[in-house]
N, C-alpha and C positions, 0 to 999 in steps of 0.2 A: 979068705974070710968073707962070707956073708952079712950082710945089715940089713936085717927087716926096719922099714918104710913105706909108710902111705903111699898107696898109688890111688887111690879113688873115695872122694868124700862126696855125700850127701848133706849137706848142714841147714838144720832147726826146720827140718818135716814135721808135720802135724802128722802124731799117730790117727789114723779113721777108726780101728778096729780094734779089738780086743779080743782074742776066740780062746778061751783058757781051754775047750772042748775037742780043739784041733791039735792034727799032728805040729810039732812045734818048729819056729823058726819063725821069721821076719819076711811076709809078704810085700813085696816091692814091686809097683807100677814099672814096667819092661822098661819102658821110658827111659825111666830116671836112671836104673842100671844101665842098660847101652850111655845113657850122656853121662854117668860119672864113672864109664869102664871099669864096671863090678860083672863080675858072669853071674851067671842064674845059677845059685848051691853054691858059691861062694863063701867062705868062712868070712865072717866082717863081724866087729865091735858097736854095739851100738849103746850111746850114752842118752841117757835122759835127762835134759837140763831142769827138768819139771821137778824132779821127785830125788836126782842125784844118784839112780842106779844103771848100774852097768851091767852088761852084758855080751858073752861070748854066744854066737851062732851062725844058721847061712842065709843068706838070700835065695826066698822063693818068689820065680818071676809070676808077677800080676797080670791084669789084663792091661793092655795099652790104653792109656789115654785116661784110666781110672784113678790115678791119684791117691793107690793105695797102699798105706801103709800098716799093715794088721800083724799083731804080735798074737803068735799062737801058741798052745799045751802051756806048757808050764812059766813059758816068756810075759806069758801074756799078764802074771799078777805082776810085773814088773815096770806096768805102765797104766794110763787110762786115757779113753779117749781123749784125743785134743791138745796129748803131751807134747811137747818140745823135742826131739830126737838128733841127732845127728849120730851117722850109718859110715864106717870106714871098714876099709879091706886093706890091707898089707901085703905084701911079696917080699922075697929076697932078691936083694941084688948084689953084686959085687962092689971095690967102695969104689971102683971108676963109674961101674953105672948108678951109682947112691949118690955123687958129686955133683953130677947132673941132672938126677931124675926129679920131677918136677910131678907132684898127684894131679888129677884130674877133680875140680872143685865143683858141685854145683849146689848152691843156694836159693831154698826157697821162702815163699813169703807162708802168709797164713793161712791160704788157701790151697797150698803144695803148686801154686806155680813157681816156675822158675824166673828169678831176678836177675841172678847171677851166675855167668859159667868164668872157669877163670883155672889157670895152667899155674899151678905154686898161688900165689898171691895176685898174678896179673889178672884183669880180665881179658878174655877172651870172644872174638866172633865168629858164630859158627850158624 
């Protein structure tokens, strides 16, 4: 038996962007994916604490260091600039490695920098 679980969150990123004109999916500063170990095309969930909608898509890696979070094609009437976000990815794992496994957390303030990086609930130094 398999159990899909969290391996990697991003929590309450300010969306930058909005492109309803672009091919669709969720723009992510490389950054923040390498530090909450999301890949680039990635399928991830991303909830909008702003407005209360959800959605299924992947992670397109951004330029480093940019801070960017931009919902594009059809994602994109799902949000507005300056939204609230928080971005998770899933795997399956087995239930011995589901007993153990612990996501990869990182939290940012209102500016998308990071405050917090943290293994399950702990925080973490890195």
């Amino acid at each position: 038996m398999l159990l899909e679980m969290i391996k990697g969150k991003i929590h309450r990123a300010r969306l930058t962007h909005c492109d309803i004109d672009y091919e669709g999916s969720l723009e992510i500063d490389i950054d923040f994916l390498k530090k909450a170990e999301i890949l680039p095309y990635e399928k991830i969930l991303v909830v909008n604490a702003t407005n209360g909608e959800r959605l299924e898509t992947y992670a397109i890696p951004g330029e480093a260091g940019s801070k960017v979070f931009r919902l594009n094609g059809a994602a994109a009437r799902k949000g507005q600039v300056g939204d609230i976000v928080t971005i998770m990815a899933f795997s399956l794992f087995t239930k011995e490695e589901a007993e153990t496994m612990l996501p990869k957390v990182i939290v940012l303030n209102e500016n998308n920098e990071i405050i917090a990086v943290r293994r399950g609930r702990q925080d973490i130094k890195e």
